[in-house]
C-alpha beads as a LAMMPS data file, in Angstrom:
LAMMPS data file: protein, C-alpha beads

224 atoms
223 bonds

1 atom types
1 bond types

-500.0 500.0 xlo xhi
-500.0 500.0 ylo yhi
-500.0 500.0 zlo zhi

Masses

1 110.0

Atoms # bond

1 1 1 382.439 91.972 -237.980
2 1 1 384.658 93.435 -235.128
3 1 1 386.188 96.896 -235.914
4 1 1 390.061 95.662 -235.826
5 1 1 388.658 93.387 -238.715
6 1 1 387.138 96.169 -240.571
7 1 1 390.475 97.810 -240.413
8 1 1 392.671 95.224 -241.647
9 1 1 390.206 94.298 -244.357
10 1 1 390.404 98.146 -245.233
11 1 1 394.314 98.618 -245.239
12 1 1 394.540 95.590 -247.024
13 1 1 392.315 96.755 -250.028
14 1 1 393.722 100.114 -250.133
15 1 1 397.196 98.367 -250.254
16 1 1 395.998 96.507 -253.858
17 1 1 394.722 99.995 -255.118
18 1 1 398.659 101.426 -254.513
19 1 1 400.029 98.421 -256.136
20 1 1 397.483 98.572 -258.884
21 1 1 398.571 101.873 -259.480
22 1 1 402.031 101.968 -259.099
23 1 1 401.580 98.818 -261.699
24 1 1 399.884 101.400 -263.789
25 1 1 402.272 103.799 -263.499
26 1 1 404.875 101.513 -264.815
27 1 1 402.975 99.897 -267.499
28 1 1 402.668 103.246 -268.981
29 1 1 406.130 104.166 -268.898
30 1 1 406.953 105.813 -272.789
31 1 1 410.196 104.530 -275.141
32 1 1 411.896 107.158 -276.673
33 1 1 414.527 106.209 -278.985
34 1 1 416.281 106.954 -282.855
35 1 1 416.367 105.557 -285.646
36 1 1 419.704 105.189 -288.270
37 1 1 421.012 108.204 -289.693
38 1 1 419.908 109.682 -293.109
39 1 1 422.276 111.892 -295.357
40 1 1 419.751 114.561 -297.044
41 1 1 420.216 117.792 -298.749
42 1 1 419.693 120.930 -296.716
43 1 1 418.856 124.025 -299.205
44 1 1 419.699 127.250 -296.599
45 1 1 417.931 129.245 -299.119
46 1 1 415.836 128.447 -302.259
47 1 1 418.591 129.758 -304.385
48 1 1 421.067 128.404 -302.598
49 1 1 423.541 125.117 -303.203
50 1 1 422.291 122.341 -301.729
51 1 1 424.751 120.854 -298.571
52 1 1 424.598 117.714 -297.278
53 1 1 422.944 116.814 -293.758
54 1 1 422.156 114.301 -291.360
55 1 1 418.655 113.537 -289.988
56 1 1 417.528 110.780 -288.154
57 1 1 413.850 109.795 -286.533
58 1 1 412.815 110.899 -282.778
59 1 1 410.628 107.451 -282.565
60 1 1 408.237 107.509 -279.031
61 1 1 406.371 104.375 -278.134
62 1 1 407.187 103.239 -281.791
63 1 1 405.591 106.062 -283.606
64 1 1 407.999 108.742 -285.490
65 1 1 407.406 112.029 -283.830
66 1 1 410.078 114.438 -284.865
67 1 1 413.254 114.250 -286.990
68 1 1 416.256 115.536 -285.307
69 1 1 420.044 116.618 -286.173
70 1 1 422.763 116.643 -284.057
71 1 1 423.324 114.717 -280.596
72 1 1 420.937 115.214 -277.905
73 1 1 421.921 116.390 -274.633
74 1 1 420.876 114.827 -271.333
75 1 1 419.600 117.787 -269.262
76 1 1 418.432 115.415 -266.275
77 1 1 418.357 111.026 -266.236
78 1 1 414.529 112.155 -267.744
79 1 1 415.202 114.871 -269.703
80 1 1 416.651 115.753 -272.981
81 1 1 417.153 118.481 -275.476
82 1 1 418.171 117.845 -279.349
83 1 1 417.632 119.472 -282.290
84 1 1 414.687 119.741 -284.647
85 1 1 414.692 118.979 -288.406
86 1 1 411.845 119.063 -290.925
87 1 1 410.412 119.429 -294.554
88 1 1 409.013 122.626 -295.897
89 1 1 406.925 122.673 -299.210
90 1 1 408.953 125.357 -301.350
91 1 1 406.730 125.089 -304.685
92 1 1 404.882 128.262 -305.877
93 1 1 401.481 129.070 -306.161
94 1 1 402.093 128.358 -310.075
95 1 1 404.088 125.177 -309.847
96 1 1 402.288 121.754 -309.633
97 1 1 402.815 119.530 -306.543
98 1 1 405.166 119.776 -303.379
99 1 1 408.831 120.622 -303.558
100 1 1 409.757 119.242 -300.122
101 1 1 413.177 120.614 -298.882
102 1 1 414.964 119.883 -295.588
103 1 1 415.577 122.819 -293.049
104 1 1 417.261 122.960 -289.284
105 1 1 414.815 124.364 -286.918
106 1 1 415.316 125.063 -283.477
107 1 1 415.206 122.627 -280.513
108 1 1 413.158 120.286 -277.977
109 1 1 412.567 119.069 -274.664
110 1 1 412.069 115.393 -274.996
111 1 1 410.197 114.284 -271.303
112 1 1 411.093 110.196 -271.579
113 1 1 408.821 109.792 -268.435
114 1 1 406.004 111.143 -270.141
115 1 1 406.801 110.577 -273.370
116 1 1 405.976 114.798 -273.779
117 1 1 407.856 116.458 -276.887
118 1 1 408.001 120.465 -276.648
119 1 1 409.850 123.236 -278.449
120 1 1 412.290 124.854 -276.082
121 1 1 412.283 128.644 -276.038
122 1 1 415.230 130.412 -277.150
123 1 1 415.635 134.044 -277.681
124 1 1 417.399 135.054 -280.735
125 1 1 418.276 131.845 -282.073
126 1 1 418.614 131.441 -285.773
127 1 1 418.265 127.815 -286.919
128 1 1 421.072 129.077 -290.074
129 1 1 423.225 130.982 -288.215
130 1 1 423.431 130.260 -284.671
131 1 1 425.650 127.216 -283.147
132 1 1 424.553 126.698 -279.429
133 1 1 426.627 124.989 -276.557
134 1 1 425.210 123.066 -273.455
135 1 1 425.553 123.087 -269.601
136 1 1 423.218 121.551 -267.397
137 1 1 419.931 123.565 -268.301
138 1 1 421.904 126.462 -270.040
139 1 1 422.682 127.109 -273.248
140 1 1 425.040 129.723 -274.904
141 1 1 424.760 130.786 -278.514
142 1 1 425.243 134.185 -280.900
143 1 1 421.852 135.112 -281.647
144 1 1 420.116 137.914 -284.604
145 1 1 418.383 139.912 -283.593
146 1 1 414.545 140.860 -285.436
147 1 1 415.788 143.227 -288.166
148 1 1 418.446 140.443 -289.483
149 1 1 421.243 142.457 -289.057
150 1 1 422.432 142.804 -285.172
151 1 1 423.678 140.031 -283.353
152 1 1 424.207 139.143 -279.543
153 1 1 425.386 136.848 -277.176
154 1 1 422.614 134.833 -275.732
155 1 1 422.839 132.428 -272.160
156 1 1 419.141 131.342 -271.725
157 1 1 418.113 128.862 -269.102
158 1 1 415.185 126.416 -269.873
159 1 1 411.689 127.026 -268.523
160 1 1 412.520 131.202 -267.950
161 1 1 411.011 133.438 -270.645
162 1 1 414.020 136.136 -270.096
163 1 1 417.296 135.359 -271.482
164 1 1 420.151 134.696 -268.835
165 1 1 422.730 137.147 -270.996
166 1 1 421.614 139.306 -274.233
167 1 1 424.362 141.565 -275.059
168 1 1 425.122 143.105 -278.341
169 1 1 428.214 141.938 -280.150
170 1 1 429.803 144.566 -282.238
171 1 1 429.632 142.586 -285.572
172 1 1 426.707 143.328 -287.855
173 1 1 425.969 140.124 -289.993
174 1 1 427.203 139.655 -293.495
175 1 1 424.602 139.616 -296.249
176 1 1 426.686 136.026 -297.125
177 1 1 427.387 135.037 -294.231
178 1 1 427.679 131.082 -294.031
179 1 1 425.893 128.908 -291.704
180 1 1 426.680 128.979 -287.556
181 1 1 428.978 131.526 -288.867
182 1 1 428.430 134.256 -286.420
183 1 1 430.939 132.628 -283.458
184 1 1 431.960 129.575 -282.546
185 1 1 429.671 126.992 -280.401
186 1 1 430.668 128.994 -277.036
187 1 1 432.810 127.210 -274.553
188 1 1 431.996 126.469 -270.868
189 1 1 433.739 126.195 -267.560
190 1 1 432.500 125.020 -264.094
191 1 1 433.557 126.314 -260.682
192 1 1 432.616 129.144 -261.214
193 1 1 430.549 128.876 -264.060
194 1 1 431.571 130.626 -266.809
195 1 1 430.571 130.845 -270.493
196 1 1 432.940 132.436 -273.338
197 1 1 432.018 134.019 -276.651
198 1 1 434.908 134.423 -279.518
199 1 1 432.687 136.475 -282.467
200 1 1 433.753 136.694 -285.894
201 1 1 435.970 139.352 -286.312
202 1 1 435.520 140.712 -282.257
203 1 1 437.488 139.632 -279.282
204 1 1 436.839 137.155 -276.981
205 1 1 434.305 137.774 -274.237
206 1 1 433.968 135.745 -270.853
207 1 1 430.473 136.214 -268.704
208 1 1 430.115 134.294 -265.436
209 1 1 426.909 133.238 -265.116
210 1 1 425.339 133.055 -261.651
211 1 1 421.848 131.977 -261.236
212 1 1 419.894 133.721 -263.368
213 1 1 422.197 136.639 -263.788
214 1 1 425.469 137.052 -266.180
215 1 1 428.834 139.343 -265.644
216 1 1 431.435 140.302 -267.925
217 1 1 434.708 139.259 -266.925
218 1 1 438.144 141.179 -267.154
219 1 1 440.873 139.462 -268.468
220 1 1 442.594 139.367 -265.032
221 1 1 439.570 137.468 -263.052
222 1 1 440.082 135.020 -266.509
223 1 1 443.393 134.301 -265.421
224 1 1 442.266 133.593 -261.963

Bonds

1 1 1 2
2 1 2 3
3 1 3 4
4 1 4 5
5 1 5 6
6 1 6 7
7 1 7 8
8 1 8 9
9 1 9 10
10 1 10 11
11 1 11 12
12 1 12 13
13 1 13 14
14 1 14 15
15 1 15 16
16 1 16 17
17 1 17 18
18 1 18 19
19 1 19 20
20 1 20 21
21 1 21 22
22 1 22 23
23 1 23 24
24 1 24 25
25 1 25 26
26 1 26 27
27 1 27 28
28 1 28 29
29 1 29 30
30 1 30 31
31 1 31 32
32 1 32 33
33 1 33 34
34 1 34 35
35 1 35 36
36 1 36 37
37 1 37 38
38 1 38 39
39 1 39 40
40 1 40 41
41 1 41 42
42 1 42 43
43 1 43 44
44 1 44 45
45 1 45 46
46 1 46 47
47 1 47 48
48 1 48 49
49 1 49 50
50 1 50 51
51 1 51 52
52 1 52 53
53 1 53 54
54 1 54 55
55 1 55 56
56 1 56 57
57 1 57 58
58 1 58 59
59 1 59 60
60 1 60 61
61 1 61 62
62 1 62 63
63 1 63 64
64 1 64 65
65 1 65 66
66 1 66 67
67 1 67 68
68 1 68 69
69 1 69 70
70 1 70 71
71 1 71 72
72 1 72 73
73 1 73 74
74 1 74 75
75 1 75 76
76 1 76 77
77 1 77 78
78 1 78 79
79 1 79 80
80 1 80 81
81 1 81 82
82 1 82 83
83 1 83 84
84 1 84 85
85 1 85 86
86 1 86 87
87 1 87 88
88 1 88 89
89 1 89 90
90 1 90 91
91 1 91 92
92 1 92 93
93 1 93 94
94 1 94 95
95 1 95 96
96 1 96 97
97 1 97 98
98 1 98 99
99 1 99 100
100 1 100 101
101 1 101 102
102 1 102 103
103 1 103 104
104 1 104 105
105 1 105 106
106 1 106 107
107 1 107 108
108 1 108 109
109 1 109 110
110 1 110 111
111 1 111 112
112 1 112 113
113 1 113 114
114 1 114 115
115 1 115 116
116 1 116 117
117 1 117 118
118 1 118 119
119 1 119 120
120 1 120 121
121 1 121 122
122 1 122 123
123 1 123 124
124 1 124 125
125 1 125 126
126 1 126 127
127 1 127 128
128 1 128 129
129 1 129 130
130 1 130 131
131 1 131 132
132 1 132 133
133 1 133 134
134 1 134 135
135 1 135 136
136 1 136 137
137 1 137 138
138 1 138 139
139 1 139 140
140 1 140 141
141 1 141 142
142 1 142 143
143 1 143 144
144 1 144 145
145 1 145 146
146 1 146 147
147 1 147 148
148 1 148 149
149 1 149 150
150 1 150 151
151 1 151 152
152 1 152 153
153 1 153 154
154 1 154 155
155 1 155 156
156 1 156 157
157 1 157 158
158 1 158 159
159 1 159 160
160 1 160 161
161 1 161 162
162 1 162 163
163 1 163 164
164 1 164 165
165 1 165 166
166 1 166 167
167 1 167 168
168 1 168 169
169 1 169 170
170 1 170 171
171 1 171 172
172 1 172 173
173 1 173 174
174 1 174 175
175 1 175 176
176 1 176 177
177 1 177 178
178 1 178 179
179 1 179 180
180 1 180 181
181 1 181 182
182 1 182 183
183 1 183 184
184 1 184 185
185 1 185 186
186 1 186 187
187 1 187 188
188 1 188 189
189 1 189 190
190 1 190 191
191 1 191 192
192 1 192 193
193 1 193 194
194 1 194 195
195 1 195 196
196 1 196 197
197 1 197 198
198 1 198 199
199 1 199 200
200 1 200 201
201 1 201 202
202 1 202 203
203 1 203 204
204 1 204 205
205 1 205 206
206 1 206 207
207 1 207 208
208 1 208 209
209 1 209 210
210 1 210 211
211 1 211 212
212 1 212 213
213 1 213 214
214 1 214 215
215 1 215 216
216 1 216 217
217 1 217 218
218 1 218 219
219 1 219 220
220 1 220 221
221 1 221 222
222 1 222 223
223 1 223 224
């Protein structure tokens, strides 16, 4: 066998392993989808009145892998964030059995290429309190801080540890205070980017957020 033989017999072998593996590659290719929406009862506290909510299944290759709330948001064509929902067993020690009750929790990256599933970090965020807003790979929410009682302004960018923005709102947080109660979901602007916070009982603050850094705004560079 002449060498120029050897060589096409060669490229044309490796050229079956590529397509066998692209092949591959696209044969395991993951479905992520939902399923219909459920009305449940979500107890914020174990004393609490119960108030209605809607859950629905996170479903991946046709197995059930989370419960979720809310819409998702469509970080990339691959990626997606959307919030988490889930039982908790609030019996006693004393009582007999489970006593399963709904709760929000916080939220995850859905990977549809890979099918991966993965809690998204989030400084500060309070699955009661906090109502978070969505640009790109950023999200803006009023966060509480450990002790329960401060809150702050939070812009955190997925995949970085350190939040984006945490500044301290002057509002401490009501012993009653209701749920996503803090602010309103913040609102966002592009071009510049900009992110504004409107606290309970606080005036409005705007922050433009550049990169992985955040600036308060004056009310005249608003206006502009």
């Amino acid at each position: 066998m002449n060498h120029s033989l050897k060589v096409t017999i060669g490229g044309w072998f490796l050229g079956i392993l590529l397509s066998c593996a692209v092949a591959g590659a696209v044969a395991k290719a993951h479905v992520v989808a939902f399923g219909r929406w459920i009305p449940v009862q979500w107890f914020a506290a174990s004393d609490s009145v119960p108030l209605i909510m809607k859950v629905r299944p996170m479903v991946v290759d046709g197995r059930v892998r989370e419960y979720v709330v809310g819409p998702p948001h469509e970080i990339t064509d691959r990626m997606f964030v959307v919030r988490r929902a889930f039982r908790v067993n609030d019996s006693l020690p004393e009582e007999p059995g489970a006593r399963w009750r709904w709760q929000r929790g916080g939220w995850l990256i859905v990977d549809q290429l890979s099918g991966r599933v993965s809690a998204a970090n989030l400084p500060a965020f309070d699955p009661y309190f906090s109502a978070a807003s969505w640009y790109r790979d950023y999200v803006a929410y009023c966060g509480v801080g450990d002790d329960g009682k401060k809150t702050y302004a939070v812009v955190a960018q997925l995949n970085r540890r350190k939040p984006v923005l945490k500044k301290a709102l002057a509002n401490l947080l009501p012993e009653d205070a209701a749920p996503d109660s803090i602010c309103p979901a913040p609102l966002w602007q592009r071009n510049p980017m900009r992110v504004s916070f409107a606290p309970e009982g606080a005036d409005k603050q705007t922050f433009a957020i550049r990169g992985t850094a955040a600036d308060l705004m004056g009310e005249a560079e608003e206006e502009e």
